[in-house]
N, C-alpha and C positions, 0 to 999 in steps of 0.2 A: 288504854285497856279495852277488851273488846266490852268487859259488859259496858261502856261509859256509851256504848254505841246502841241507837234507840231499836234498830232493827234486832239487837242482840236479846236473848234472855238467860237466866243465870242456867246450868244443867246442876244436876242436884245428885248425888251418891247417894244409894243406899243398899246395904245387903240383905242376900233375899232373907236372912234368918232373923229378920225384923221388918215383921209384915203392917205391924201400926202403922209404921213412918212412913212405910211404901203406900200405905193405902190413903194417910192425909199426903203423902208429894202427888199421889196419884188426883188427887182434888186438885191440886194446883195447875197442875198438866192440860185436865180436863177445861179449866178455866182459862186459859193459855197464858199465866202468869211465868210457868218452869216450864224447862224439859229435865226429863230425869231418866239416867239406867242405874238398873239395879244390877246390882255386882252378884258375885258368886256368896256366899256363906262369908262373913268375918270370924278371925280366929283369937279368941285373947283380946278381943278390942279392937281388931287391926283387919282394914279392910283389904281385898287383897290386890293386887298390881292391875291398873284399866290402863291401857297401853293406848295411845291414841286420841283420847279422848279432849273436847276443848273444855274450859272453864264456862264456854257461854255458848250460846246454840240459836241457828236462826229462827225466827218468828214459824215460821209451819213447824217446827223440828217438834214433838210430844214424848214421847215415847220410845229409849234406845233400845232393841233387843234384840240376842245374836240366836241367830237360828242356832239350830241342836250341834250339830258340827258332826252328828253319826258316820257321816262318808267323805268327810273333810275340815276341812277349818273352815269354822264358823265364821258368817257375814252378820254385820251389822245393820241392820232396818230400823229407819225411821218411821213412826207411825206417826201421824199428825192428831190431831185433839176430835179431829173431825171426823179421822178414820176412825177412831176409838169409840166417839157416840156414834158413826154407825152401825159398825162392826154390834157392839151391844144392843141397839135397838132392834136389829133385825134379828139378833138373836130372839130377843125377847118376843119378840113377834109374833114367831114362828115357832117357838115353845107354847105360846096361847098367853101371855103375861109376863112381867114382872117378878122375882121369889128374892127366898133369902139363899144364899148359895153356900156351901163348905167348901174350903178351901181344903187338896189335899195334892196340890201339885206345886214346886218349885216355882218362885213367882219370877225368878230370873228368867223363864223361860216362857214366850206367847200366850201357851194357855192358863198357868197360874196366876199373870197379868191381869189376863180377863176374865179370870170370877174375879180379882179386885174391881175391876172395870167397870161390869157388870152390875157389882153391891153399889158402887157409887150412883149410875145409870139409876138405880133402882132404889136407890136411898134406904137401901137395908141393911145391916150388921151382917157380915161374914162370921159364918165360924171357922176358926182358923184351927185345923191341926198341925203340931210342928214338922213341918216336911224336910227339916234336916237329921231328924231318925226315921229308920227304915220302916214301909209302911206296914201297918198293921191290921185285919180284920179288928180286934180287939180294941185297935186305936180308932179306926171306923166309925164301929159301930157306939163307942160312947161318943166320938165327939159327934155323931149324928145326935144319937138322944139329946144334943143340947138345942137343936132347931127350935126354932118357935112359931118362924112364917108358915101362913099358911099355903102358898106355895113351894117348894121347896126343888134346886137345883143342885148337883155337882160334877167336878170334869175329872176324869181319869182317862190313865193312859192303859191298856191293854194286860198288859204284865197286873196291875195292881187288880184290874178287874178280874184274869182268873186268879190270883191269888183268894179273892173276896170268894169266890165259885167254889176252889177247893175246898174250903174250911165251911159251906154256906152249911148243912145241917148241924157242923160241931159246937159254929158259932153262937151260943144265945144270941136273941134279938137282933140279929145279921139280916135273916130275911124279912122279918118285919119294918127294919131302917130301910132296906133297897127297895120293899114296894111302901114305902111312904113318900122316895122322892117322886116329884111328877115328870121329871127327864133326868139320867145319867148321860153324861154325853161323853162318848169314847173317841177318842183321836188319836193323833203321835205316831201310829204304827198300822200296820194292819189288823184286826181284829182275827179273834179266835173266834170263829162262826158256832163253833162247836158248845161254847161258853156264852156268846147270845143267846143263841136261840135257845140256850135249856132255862136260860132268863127268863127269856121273855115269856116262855112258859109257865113263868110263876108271877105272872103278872107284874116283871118290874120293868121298864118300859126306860130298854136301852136306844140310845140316840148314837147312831155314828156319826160322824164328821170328817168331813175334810178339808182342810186346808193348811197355813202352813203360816211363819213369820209375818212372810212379805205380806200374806192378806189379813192380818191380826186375828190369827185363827183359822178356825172353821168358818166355812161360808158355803159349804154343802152338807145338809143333815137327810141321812139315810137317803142319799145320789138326789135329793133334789136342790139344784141350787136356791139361798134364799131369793128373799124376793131383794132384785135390784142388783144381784148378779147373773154375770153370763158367762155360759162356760160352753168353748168350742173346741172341737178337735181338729190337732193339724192333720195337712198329711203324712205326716210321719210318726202320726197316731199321740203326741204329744199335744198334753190339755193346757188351752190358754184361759187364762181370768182376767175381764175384764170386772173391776166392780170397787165402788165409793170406800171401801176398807181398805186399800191398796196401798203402800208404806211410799213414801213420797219419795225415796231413789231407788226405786226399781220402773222400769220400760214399761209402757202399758200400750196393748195388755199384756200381763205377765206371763211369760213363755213358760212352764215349770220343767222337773227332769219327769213326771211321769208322766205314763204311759196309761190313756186313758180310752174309754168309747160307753157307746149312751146302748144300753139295751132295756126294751120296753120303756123310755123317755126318761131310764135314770141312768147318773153317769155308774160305770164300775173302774177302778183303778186296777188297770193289770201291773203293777210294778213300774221300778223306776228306769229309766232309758238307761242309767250308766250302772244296774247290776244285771244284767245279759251277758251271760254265758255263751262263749260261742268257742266248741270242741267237735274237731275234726268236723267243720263246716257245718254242723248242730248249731242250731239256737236252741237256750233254756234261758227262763228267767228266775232268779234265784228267789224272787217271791212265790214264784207255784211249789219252788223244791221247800221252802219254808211254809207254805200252804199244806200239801201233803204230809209234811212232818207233824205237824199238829194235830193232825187228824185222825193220829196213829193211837193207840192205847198206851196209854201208862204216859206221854208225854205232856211235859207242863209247860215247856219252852224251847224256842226253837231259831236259828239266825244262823242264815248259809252266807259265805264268799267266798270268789272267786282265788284260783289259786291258777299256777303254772302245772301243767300235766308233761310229763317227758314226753308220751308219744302224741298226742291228740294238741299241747299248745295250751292247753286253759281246761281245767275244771273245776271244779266247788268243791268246798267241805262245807258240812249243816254241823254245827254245834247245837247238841241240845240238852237237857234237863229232862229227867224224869222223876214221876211220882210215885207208885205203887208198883209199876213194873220192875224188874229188876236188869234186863234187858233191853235191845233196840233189835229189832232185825230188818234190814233195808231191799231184802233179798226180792220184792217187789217194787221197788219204785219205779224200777223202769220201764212197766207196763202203763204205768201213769203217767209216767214224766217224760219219757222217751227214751230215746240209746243212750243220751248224756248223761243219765242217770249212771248207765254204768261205769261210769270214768269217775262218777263223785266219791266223795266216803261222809260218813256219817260218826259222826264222834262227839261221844258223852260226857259232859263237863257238870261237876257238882252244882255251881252256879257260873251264869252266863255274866261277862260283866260289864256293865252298863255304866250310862252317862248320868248325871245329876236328874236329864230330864225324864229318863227313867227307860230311855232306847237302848235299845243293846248297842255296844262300843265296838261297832264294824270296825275301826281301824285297829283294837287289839287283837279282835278274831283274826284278823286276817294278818297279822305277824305272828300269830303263835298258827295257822293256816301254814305260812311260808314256814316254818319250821319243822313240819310234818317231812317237808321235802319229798322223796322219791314214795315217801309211803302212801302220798293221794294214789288210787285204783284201784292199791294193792288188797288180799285180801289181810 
């Protein structure tokens, strides 16, 4: 049997809708006694199918976890015990300290890991809100109120954060829980710029990030890489990381899909290399067309892909969500975005539908996309 084998150690199941266990396996991990992935939600008791996976795991092996899978099927990264306390320390670092952190992301997924991570690093109590119901300002802001440290962290992904925006004067004690934390730290997606900065405005002191599985998180906060990572651009405008959080079967340094460049000495992420558009010998990338859409009035959410155009070869459709508007009107974008604009369409969905880790679910957009058929361009 492999565990009889000394190089071996046992791997350990556990589902993310049981964050105690994750967080004492996650000690274990830390100590390099296990390795452990955590599964999806269990139903009735019953965990659900891990395909692949062995009963026992090699000595560096810590930590199993499948990227998001928004543009494909999910890979699975090993993070070693080693990348995990760095990945944490240099967080904490770089935040100015140590805190107690709330948990309000899916722990199957990199960054709900690491605020378990993180509290351990930190030897603090998590407060956990249950992240297999949908998230809640309401839900927020009480399980904020139950903080105690006096520093005080939490990770969201984009979507939850304008959610928290939308509701922020409706909400009692909404804005006094966001300027009590001393860092929110935004990842997962691109940010709604529009929704920082009316933030940060209000003195709550948002943290973007970036990074991704393979590097156990974020490892660039507000484009400055931490300290002990290095981030270069190819030439083919693709950002490579070298750095001690790096997941132990991936290349180093790790080549990523985006599309990156340093202005004024921090990095900016123009999108990713494989959503480029490219109609009737036009380049677009479909993150500026999801950039623009944001920007627009009345809109609360937004995720463009690529489709087939009959005359041009390739254009987009931007799925979006609106708020107060009752309308969209696109009849400008392509003074923005360019000619390709003209070949896109723009269509309004009640709600956008996403993945566990709270990404919009490019690959349904883009079969209900392929379904539009001839009516991409048209008016």
């Amino acid at each position: 049997m492999a565990l009889l084998d000394p190089a071996m150690k046992p791997l350990q199941l556990v589902p993310a809708n049981d964050p105690i266990n994750a967080l004492l396996a996650l000690g274990n991990v830390l100590d390099g006694s296990q390795g452990l992935f955590i599964t999806s939600p269990e139903v009735n008791g019953v965990l659900p199918e891990v395909h692949g996976l062995p009963e026992a795991v090699e000595e560096k092996v810590g930590l199993i976890v499948e990227s998001s899978g928004s543009t494909g099927t999910p890979k699975r990264l090993e993070l070693s015990a080693k990348a995990l306390t760095a990945a944490a320390k240099m967080s904490a670092k770089r935040l100015g300290g140590n805190g107690q952190w709330l948990l309000a992301l899916p722990i199957n997924f990199v960054a709900g890991a690491m605020v378990l991570v993180r509290s351990l690093i930190a030897d603090t109590q998590p407060v956990l809100m249950n992240t297999s119901m949908p998230f809640t300002a309401e839900a927020f802001t009480r399980s904020a109120s139950l903080m105690t440290g006096e520093r005080r962290y939490t990770s969201l992904v984009p979507t939850q954060l304008d959610r928290l925006f939308q509701v922020l004067d409706a909400e009692p004690g909404l804005l006094e829980a966001l300027q009590r934390f001393d860092a929110i730290l935004i990842g997962g997606q691109k940010p709604n710029r529009t929704t920082i900065n009316a933030l940060r405005k209000k003195d709550i002191n948002i943290v973007t990030t970036y990074g991704m599985a393979e590097t156990c998180g974020g490892v660039v906060y507000n484009g400055e890489p931490l300290d002990g990572v290095e981030i270069s651009i190819l030439e083919d405008d693709r950002i490579a990381i070298e750095s001690p959080t790096l997941a132990s079967n991936v290349k180093r340094p790790y080549i990523t899909s985006d599309l990156g460049q340093f202005t004024d000495g921090k990095l900016y992420v123009k999108g990713r290399a494989d959503r480029v558009v490219v109609s009737g010998a036009h380049k677009l990338s479909l993150e500026s067309v999801e950039e623009w859409t944001m920007k627009q009035a009345g809109v609360v959410s937004a995720a463009a892909v690529s489709t087939t155009h009959p005359k041009f070869g390739e254009s987009f459709v931007c799925f979006l969500t609106l708020g107060d508007a009752t309308s969209f009107d696109a009849a400008k974008a392509h003074f923005a975005l360019g000619v390709v604009a003209k070949s896109g369409e723009w269509k309004v969905l009640e709600k956008l539908p996403t993945l566990m880790s709270g990404k919009p679910d490019l690959i349904e957009l883009t079969e209900l996309a392929a379904k539009l058929g001839g009516k991409v361009g048209q008016a």
